[in-house]
N, C-alpha and C positions, 0 to 999 in steps of 0.2 A: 374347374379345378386349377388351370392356371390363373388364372385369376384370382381368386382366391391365395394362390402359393406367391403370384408375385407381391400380395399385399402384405405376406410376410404370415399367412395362415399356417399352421403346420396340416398337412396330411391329414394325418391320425382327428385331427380334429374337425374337420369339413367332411370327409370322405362317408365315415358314420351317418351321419347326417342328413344327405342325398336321398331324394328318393324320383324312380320314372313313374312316368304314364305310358301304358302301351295301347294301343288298340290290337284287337283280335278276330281274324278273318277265318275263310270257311275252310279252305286246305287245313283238315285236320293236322298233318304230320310236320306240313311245314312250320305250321305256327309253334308248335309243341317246340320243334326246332329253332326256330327263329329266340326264344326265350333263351334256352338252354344257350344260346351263341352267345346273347347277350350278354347271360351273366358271364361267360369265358371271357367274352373280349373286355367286358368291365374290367374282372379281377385281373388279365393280364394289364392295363394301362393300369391301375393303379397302382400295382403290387412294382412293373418294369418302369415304368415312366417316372413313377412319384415316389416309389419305396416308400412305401406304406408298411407298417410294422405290425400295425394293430391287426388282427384277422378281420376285424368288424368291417375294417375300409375294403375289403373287396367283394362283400357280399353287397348284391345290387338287390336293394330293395325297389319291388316297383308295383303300382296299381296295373289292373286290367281293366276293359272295357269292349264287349262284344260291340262289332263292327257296325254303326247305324248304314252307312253305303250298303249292307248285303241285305238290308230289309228292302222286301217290297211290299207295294199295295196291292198287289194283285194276293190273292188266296193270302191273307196275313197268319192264318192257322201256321202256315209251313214255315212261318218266323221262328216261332216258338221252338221251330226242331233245331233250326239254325245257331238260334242262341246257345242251346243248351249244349250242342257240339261246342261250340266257341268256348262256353263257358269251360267246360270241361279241359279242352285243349290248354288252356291257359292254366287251369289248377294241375294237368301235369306237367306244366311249362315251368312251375315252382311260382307264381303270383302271390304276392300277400295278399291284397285285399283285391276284391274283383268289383264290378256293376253288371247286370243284365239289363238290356234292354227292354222295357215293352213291346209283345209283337206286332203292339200298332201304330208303332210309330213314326212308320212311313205315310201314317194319315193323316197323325196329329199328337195332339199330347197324350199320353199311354193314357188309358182309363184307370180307374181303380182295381180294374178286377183283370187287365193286361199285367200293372203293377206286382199285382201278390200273383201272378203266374211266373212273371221275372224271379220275386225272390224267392217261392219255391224252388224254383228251377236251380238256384244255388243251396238252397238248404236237401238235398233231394241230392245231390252230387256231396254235398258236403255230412251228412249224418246217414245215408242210406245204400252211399256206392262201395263205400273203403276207400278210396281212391288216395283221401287225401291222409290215411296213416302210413303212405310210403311214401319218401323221401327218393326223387328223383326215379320213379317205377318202372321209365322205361330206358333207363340207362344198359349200354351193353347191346340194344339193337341193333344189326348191323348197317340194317337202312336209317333209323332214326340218328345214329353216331357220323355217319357219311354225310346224312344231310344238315348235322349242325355243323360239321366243319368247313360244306362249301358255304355254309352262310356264315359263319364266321370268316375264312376267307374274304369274302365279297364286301361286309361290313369293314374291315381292315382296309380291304382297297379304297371303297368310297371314303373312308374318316382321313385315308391319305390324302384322295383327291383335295379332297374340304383342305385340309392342312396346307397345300401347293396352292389355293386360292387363296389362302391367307388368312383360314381359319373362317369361320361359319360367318361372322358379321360379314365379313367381306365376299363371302359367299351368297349371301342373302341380298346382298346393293349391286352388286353384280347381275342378278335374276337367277342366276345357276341355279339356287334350289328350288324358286318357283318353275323354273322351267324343267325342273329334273320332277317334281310331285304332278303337273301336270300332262308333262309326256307321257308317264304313269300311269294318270288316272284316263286319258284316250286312249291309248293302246287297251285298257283295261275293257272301256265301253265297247271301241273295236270288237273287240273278243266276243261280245255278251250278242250283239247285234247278227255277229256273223254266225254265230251256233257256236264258235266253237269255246267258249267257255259257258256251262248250260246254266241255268239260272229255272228249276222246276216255277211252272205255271206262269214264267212269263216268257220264255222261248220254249220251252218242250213242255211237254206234259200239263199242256193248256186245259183247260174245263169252261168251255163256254156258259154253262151253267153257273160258274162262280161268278160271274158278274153280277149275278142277280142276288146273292145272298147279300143280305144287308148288314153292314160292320158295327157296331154301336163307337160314335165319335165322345172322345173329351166336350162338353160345352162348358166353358165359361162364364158366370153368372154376369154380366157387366156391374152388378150394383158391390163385387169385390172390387172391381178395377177402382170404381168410385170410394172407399172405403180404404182401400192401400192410399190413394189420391191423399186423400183427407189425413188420415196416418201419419204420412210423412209431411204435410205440413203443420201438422200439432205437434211431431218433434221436430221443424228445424224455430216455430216459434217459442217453444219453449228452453231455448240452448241462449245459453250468454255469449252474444252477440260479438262482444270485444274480445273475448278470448279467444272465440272461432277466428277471427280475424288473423288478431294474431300470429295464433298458431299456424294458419297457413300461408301466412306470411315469411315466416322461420320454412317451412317446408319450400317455398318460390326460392329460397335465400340458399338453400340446401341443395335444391335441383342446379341453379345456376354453378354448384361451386362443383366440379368436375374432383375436386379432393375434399369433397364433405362427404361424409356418412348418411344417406338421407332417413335410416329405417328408425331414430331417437326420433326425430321431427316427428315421423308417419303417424308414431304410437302418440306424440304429446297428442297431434289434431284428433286421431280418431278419440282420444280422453276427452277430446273438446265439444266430443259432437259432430262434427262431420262427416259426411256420407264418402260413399266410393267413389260416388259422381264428381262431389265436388274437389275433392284429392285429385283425381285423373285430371278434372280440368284445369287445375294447376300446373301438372305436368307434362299434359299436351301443350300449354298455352310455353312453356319451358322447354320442351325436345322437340316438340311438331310433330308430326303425323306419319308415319312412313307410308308410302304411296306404291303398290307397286306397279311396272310400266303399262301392264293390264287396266289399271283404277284410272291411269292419269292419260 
């Protein structure tokens, strides 16, 4: 949004716009909460910050997606319940659009019949629960109102922090946020190893039995891989050659100029034929790779 405002965008005209990606975890109420924060603390920065006029700019449109970290391979049956909490928490967290997970896919690629248990799982919440003909349903909770304001709070603090570091790039080259998501995600495993966050059928409520039950995996035909292979080289011989060029020529030209627009170029190339591969490797070959101190 600054960004945006400093290149002379109005508000009202980006803000619309916007939309998140959230992931959604197994704490029922927090997560519920965790949404409900968001959208507050959204419409407060855009409405105090930006003076946004338009109502549209402070509704925070955002996808969800149940949590792939809380699947396990152990008993993957108990995925399915997992999801469908998540799934749920998120549609009364106010979510536009949602994804369910496959409950097998901490093994591998969800199967077909993992798949349509996912989208039942949202059609089944969405045409059979009611859930989703009320508008904010568990507004007025005492505990659910309490605990979106400490997360609201808390998100207000960190977006300060970030701000006193000099705003998120510089929070990111700095390592702060890789080391603030992985502090996170240890103390998190911590939890799971020592009991005391429970995780059914892989620390409590074990069935040595289930080990033996056979899962059915995704297999992959190799003679697709071969066929995609083949694919894409009968469309890049079939593309005129000098225009491709060209055009990604104009786009190298685009990346280099720090005050060019690069997204006219983006659209000439991809008109030309060119893949996402070959765009990125333009681009990489132009910004370079960020490394974090982990990788390097």
């Amino acid at each position: 949004m600054r960004a945006a405002e400093a290149s002379g965008l109005a508000v009202d005209e980006v803000a619309p716009r916007i939309s998140f990606f959230w992931n959604v975890h197994n704490d029922f109420f927090e997560e519920i909460a965790k949404f409900r924060a968001a959208r507050t603390v959204w419409a407060q920065i855009v409405r105090d910050e930006f003076h946004a006029r338009d109502p549209r700019s402070e509704a925070m449109r955002f996808h969800a997606q149940t949590a792939g970290s809380t699947l396990t391979a152990q008993e993957p049956d108990n995925n399915a319940v997992r999801v469908a909490l998540q799934a749920l928490a998120a549609v009364l967290g106010g979510t536009q659009s949602l994804h369910t997970n496959g409950k097998d896919e901490a093994l591998g690629l969800p199967t077909a019949a993992a798949a349509q248990l996912a989208l039942r799982t949202q059609q089944i919440i969405g045409y059979e629960s009611g859930v989703p003909d009320v508008v904010d349903p568990l507004a007025g909770s005492y505990y659910l109102e309490t605990l979106t304001a400490q997360l609201a709070g808390r998100a207000r603090a960190l977006l300060a922090e970030i701000d006193g570091l000099g705003g998120s790039i510089a929070a990111i080259e700095s390592g702060w946020m890789q080391e603030r998501i992985a502090d996170s995600a240890y103390r998190a495993q911590q939890a799971v190893e020592r009991g005391e966050t429970v995780v059914v059928g892989v620390n409590r409520f074990t069935d040595p039995l289930a080990e033996t039950v056979e899962t059915p995996f995704q297999e992959i035909d190799p003679a697709i891989e071969r066929e995609q292979v083949q694919r894409v080289r009968n469309y890049r011989t079939d593309r005129d050659a000098a225009r491709l060029d060209a055009s990604l020529d104009r786009v190298r030209a685009a990346a280099a100029d720090a005050g060019t627009n690069l997204m006219p170029s983006l659209v000439e190339t991809l008109d030309a034929g060119a893949t996402i591969g070959e765009i990125c490797d333009v681009l990489r070959a132009t910004f370079g790779v960020h490394r974090g101190e982990a990788a390097a």
